[in-house]
N, C-alpha and C positions, 0 to 999 in steps of 0.2 A: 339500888341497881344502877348500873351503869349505860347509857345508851350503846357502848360498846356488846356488850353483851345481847344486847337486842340486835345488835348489826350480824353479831355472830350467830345468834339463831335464824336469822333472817337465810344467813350464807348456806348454810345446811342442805337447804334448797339448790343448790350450785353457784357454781361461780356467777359473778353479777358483774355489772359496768355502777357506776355512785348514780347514774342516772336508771337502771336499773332496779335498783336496793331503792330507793326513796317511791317506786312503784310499787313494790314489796308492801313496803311501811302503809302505804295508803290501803294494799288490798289485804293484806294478815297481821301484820305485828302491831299495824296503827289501833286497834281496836283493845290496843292494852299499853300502848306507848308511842307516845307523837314525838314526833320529831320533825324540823326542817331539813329542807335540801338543803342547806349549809353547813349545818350540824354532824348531818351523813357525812360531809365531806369531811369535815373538820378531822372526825374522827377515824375515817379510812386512812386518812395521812397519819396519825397516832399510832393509829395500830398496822400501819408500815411499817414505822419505825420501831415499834416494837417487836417484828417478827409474830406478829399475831396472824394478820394474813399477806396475800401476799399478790401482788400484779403483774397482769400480763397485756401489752400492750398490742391490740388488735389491730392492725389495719383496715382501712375505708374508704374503699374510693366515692369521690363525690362530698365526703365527710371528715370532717377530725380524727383523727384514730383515738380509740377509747381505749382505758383502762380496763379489766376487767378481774377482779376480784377473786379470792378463795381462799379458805381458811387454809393453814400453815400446822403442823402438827402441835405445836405449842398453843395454837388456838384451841385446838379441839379439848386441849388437854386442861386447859384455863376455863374453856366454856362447861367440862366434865366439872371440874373443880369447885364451879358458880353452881352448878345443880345438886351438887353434894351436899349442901351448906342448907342449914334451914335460911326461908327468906325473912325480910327485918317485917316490920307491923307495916300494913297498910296504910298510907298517908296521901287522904284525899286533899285537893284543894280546888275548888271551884266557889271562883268570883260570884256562879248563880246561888249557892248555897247562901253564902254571907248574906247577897240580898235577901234573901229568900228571910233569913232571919232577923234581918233589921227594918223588914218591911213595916213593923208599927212605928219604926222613926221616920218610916220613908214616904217616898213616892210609891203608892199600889199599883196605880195606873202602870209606872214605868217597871214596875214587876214582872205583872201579871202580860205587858210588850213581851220582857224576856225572856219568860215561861215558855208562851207564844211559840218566839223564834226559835228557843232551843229543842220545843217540840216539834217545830219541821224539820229542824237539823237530824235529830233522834229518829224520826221517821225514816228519812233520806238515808242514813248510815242504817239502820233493821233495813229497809229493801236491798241495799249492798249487801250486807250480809249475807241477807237470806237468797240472792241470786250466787253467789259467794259457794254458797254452800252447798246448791243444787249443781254445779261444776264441779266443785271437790267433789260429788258423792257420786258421778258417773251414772247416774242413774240406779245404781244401788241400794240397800236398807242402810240408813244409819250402822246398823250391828253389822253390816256386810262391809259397809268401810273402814271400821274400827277393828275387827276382824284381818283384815286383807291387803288394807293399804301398809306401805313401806314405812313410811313416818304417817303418827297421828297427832302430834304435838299441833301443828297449825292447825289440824279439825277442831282439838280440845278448846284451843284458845278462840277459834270463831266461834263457837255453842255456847261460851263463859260472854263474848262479845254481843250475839243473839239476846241472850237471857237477860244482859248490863239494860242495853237499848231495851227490851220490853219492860225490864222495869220502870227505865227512867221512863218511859212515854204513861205508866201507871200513876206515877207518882207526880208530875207532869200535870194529868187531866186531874187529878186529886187537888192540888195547889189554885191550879184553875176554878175550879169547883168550891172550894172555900173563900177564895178572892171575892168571886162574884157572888157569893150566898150575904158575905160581910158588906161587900158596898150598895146592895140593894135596898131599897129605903123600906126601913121596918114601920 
């Protein structure tokens, strides 16, 4: 997948400014695809030029005038095209995993550190989430926003986001829990 196509579901939501979309990434899209504020940029200018979407420059007093963003009907029709298409295999890659596996060659200590950290991280992004989601749902039943809202596509992906994070914080305290049962003196 392409980060462009992330920027195009991002847009769906309406028109955006590049400073905008990289708020986006952080509150919906980031929870299944990171990306930098350079990156957004990088690629809003791409798919200028490609007529994907397309800019309108706002005026601001007091400020720079900002760009601001919107798919182009040839977006719509590229981002239809991207959804048509079965998606390729899932392909994880995290740095904590490898350790995680090479910890009988390794440092446990400096492991079971980034266990640790990555379990506050995990934390920190589930209470996003889950305040995330109490906003999206209005006060409503889950069944009553999936029901009734316009677009559900960003609800689905924060509940698949919710569920990632409680896993990992499972999995997390489990590693933790083996770490420390191994280094205890028997």
């Amino acid at each position: 997948m392409a980060l462009r196509n992330a920027v195009m579901a991002a847009l769906l939501e309406g028109p955006a400014s590049g400073y905008d979309l990289t708020k986006i990434f952080d509150s919906s899209v980031g929870n299944f695809w990171m990306a930098t504020p350079q990156q957004i940029y990088r690629e809003l200018e791409r798919m200028q030029g490609e007529d994907l979407i397309e800019a309108t420059v706002v005026r601001q007093e007091r400020r720079p005038d900002k760009r601001v963003f919107a798919l182009t009907e040839r977006g719509r029709e590229e981002l239809r095209a991207f959804t048509a298409r079965p998606p390729r295999h899932l392909a994880v890659r995290d740095e904590l995993m490898v350790q995680v596996q090479a910890v009988d060659a390794g440092d446990a200590d400096a492991v079971r550190t980034a266990v640790t950290e990555r379990t506050a991280w995990s934390s920190a992004r589930l209470g996003h989430y889950l305040r995330l989601r109490e906003r999206l749902s209005e006060g409503r039943t889950e069944e009553e926003h999936l029901a009734r809202s316009e677009r559900i596509g960003p609800y689905l992906t924060l509940l698949r986001g919710i569920a990632l994070e409680e896993e990992n914080l499972r999995w997390y305290r489990r590693v933790l829990e083996v770490l420390e049962r191994r280094a205890a003196p028997r």
